[in-house]
C-alpha positions in Angstrom: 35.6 -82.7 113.1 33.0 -80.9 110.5 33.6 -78.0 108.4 31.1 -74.8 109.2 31.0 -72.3 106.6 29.3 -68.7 105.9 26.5 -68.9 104.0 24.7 -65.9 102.1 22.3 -68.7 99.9 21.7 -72.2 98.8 22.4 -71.0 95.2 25.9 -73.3 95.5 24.9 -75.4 98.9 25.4 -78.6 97.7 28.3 -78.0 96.1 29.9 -76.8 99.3 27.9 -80.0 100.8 30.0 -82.1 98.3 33.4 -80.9 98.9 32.9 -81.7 102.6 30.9 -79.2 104.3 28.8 -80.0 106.9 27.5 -76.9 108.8 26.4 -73.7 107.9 26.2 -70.4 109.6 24.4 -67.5 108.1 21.8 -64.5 109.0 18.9 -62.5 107.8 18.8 -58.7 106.7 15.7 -58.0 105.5 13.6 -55.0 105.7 12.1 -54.8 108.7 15.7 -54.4 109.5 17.2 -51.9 106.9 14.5 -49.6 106.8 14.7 -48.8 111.2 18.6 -48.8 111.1 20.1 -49.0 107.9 23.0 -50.7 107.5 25.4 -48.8 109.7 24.8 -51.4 112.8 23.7 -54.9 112.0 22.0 -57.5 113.6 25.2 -59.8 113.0 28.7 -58.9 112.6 28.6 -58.8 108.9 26.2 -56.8 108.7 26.1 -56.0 104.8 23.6 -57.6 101.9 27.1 -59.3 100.4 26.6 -61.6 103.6 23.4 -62.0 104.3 20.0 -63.7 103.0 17.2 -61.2 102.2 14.0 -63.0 103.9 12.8 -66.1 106.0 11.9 -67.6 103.0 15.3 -67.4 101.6 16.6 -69.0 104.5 13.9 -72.2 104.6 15.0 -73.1 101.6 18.6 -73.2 102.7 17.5 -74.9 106.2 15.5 -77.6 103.7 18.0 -77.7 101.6 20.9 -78.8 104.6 18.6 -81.2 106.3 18.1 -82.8 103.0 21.4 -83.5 103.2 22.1 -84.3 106.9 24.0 -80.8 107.5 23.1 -78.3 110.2 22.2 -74.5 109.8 23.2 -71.9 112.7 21.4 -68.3 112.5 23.9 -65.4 113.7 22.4 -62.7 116.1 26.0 -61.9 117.2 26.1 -58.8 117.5 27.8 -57.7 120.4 25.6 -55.2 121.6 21.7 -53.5 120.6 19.5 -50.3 121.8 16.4 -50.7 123.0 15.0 -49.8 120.0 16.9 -52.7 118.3 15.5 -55.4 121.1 12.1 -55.0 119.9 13.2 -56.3 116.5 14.6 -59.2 118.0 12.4 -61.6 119.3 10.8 -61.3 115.3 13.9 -62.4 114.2 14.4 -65.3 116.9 10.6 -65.9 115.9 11.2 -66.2 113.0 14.5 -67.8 112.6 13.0 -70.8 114.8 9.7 -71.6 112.2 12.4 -72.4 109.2 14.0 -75.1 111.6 17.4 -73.5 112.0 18.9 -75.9 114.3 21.2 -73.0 116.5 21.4 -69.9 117.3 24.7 -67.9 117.7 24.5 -65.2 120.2 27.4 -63.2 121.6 24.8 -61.7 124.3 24.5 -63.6 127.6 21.5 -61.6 128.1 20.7 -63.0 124.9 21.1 -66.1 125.4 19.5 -66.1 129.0 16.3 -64.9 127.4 15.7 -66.7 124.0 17.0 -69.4 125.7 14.5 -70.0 128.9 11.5 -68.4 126.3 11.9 -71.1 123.3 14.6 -73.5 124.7 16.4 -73.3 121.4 19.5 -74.6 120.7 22.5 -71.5 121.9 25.8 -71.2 120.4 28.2 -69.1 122.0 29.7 -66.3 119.2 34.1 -65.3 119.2 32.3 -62.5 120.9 31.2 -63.9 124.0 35.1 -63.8 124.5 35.5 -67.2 126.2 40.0 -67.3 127.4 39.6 -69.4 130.2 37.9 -73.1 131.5 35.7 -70.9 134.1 34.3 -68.5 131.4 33.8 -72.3 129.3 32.0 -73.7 132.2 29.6 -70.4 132.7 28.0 -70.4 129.4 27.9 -74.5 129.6 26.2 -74.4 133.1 24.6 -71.2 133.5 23.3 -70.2 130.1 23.0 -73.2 128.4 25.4 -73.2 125.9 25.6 -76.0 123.7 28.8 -74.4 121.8 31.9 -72.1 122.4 33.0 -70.6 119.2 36.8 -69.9 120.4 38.5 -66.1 120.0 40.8 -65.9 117.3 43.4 -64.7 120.0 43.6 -68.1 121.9 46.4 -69.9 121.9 46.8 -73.5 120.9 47.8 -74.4 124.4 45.0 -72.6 126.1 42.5 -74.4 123.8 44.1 -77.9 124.9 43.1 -76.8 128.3 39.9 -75.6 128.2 38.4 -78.5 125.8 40.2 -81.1 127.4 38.8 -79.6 131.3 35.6 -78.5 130.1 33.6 -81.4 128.5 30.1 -81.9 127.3 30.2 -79.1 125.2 31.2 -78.5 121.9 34.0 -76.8 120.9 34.6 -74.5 117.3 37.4 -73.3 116.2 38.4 -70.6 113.3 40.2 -72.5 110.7 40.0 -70.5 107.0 39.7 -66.7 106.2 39.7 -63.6 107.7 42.3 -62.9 110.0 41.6 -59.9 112.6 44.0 -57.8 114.4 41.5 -57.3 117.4 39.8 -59.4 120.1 36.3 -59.5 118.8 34.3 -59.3 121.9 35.9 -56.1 122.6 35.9 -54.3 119.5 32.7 -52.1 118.8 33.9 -51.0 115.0 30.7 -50.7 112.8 31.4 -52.9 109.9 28.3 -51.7 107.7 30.0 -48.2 108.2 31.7 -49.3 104.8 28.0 -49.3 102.6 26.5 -46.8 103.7 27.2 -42.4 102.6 26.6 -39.5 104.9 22.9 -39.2 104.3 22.3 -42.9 105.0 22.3 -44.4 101.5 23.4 -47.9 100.4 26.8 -47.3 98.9 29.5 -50.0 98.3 33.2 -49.9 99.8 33.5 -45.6 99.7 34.1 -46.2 103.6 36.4 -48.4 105.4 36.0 -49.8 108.8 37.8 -47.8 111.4 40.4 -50.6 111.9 41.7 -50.4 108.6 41.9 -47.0 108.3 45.7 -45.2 107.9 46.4 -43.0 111.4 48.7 -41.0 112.6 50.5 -41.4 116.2 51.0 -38.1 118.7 53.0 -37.3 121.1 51.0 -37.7 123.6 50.6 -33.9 125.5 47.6 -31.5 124.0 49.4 -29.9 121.6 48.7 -33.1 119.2 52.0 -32.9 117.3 52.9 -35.6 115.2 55.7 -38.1 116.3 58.6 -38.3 113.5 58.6 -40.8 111.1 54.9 -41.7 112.1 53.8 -42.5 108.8 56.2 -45.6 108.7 54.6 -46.9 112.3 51.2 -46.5 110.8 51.7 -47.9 107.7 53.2 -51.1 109.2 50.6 -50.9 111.7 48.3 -51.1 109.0 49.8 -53.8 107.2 49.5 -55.6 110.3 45.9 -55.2 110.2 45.5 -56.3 107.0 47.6 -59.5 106.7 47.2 -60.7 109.7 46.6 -64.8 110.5 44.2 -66.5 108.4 44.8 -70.1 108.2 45.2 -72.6 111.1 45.2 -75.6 108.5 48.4 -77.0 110.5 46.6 -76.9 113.4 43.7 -79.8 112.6 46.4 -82.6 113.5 46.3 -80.7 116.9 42.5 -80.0 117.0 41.9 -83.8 115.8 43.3 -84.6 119.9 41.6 -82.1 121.5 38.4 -83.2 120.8 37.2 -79.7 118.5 33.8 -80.4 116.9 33.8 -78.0 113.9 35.9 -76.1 111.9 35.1 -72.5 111.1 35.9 -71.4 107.2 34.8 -67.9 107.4 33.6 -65.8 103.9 29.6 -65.5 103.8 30.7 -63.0 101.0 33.6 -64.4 99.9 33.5 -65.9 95.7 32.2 -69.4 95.7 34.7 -71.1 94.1 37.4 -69.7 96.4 34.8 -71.5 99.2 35.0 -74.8 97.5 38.6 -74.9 97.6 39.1 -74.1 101.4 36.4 -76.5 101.9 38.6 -79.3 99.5 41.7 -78.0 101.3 40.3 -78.3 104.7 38.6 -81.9 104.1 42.2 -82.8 102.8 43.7 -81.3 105.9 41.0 -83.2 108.4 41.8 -86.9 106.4 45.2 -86.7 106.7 45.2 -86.0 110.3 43.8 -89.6 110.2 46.2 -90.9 108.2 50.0 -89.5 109.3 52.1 -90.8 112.4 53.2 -87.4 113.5 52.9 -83.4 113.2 56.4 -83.3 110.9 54.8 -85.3 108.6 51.3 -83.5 108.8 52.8 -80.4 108.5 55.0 -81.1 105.6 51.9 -82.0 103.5 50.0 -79.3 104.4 53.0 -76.9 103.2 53.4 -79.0 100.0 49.5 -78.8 99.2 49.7 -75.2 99.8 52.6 -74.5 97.8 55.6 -73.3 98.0 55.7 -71.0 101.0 58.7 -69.3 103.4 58.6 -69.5 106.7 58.4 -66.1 107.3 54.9 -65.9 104.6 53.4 -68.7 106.8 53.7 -67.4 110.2 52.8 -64.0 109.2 49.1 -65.9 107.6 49.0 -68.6 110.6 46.3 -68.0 113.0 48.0 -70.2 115.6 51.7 -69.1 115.2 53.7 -71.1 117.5 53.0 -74.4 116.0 55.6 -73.2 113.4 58.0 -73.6 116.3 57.0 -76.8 116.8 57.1 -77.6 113.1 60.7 -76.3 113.5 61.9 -77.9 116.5 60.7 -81.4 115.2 62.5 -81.2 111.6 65.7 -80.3 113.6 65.3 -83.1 115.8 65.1 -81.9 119.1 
């Protein structure tokens, strides 16, 4: 299994390269971009300057830089859906993307795909947002479009990715491993994350805005006359603690992965502070040896918790992005 992680530049590459990463994913804002549409909708799902590189240039260097080193680059165009007036912009970007020798390219998109597929026969990568639940979505983006990569939904269960890696072959499979929980199912959540950087008259502002899933609510009763259900402030706020704390870390999950056959490991935090990246990437490379080294999950597990400190129960399965292996870490240290 590699490590993929979000990548904004190659200020602290091979560092990151060092620790154990081996993939990269990233994307390109520039200006042809920002001054059509702003920052508001994005040509990837992080769609703010925090996350992204600010030219081609910027991004040869980085693809150099990897290759140098043996690693791979994947450019995002993952958005889930464009206007018209956005698809025009695309094929500069693909274009563009493809003359650095970026070595994938992650599109959500079957139309996508379908296209910049058949046009450059580039490498495709199959975004969380292509939404694949199932071994007959796997085997339509592998047969029909190409697809050299699923990037699985944070919602899967570990079960359901045991059967669709193990009955879908010849394909590669990647996994969310590190960062960034989300309460919602990707592919079918159409928030606008740059709605966060942006004021009412357009203009680059920084955090003034949140996106609307993390926004505070309040419930109704249901009829027309909109009144507020009692005690609705305590379902919202716990709704919205929900949102924000939700599963993070599927760490306890690589001794699992390791058998399934998973080809990569996805630490997310194109914007997140680089030393934090270098320790997920330490912990992760720990997490990836060690499945090579233990005879069983108890023992896996146990480490895992040790190296991670001193955590409840209750902490990790509220973080866990594949909850019910702390059943199975529970049932095996009783015994049964």
């Amino acid at each position: 299994m590699k490590i993929c992680v979000g990548l904004k530049d190659s200020i602290r590459m091979e560092e990151y390269i060092k620790a154990g990463a081996e993939e990269f994913y990233c994307g390109v804002v520039d200006s042809e971009w920002i001054n059509r549409f702003g920052y508001a909708t994005g040509i990837n799902r992080r769609p703010w300057p925090s996350s992204n590189m600010s030219s081609f240039e910027e991004l040869k260097r980085v693809v150099k830089k990897a290759h140098s080193f043996s690693c791979k680059v994947y450019f995002t165009i993952n958005e889930h859906c464009y206007t018209n007036e956005q698809l025009s912009l695309l094929e500069y970007y693909v274009k563009n993307a493809l003359e650095t020798g970026i070595d994938s390219i992650i599109f959500a998109d079957p139309g996508l795909i379908k296209y910049f597929y058949e046009k450059y026969q580039c490498g495709v990568h199959l975004s969380t947002g292509g939404s694949v639940f199932n071994k007959w979505a796997a085997e339509f983006f592998r047969d029909s479009l190409k697809v050299s990569r699923i990037i699985m939904p944070r919602e899967v269960t570990l079960n359901e990715i045991r059967k669709i890696s193990t009955e879908v072959e010849n394909v590669e499979y990647e996994v969310f491993i590190l960062n960034e929980g989300c309460i919602n199912i990707d592919g079918f959540c159409n928030h606008l994350h740059g709605i966060n950087y942006i004021d009412y008259d357009g203009q680059l502002k920084n955090g003034e805005y949140s996106v609307g899933c993390m926004l505070k609510y309040d419930l109704l009763d249901g009829r027309i006359s909109g009144t507020r259900i009692d005690k609705s402030s305590n379902i919202t706020d716990k709704l919205y603690n929900a949102a924000s704390k939700c599963g993070s870390c599927g760490a306890c999950a690589i001794y699992y992965f390791k058998k399934y056959g998973i080809s990569s490991l996805k630490l997310v935090g194109r914007s997140t502070d680089r030393d934090k990246i270098i320790h997920d990437i330490q912990f992760i490379k720990y997490a990836i040896d060690l499945s090579n080294e233990v005879e069983n999950f108890q023992e896996f597990s146990q480490k895992i918790r040790e190296y991670k400190g001193d955590r409840t129960m209750e902490k990790c399965k509220q973080m866990c992005y594949y909850p019910e292996i702390l059943t199975q870490f529970e049932l095996e240290r009783s015994g049964v």
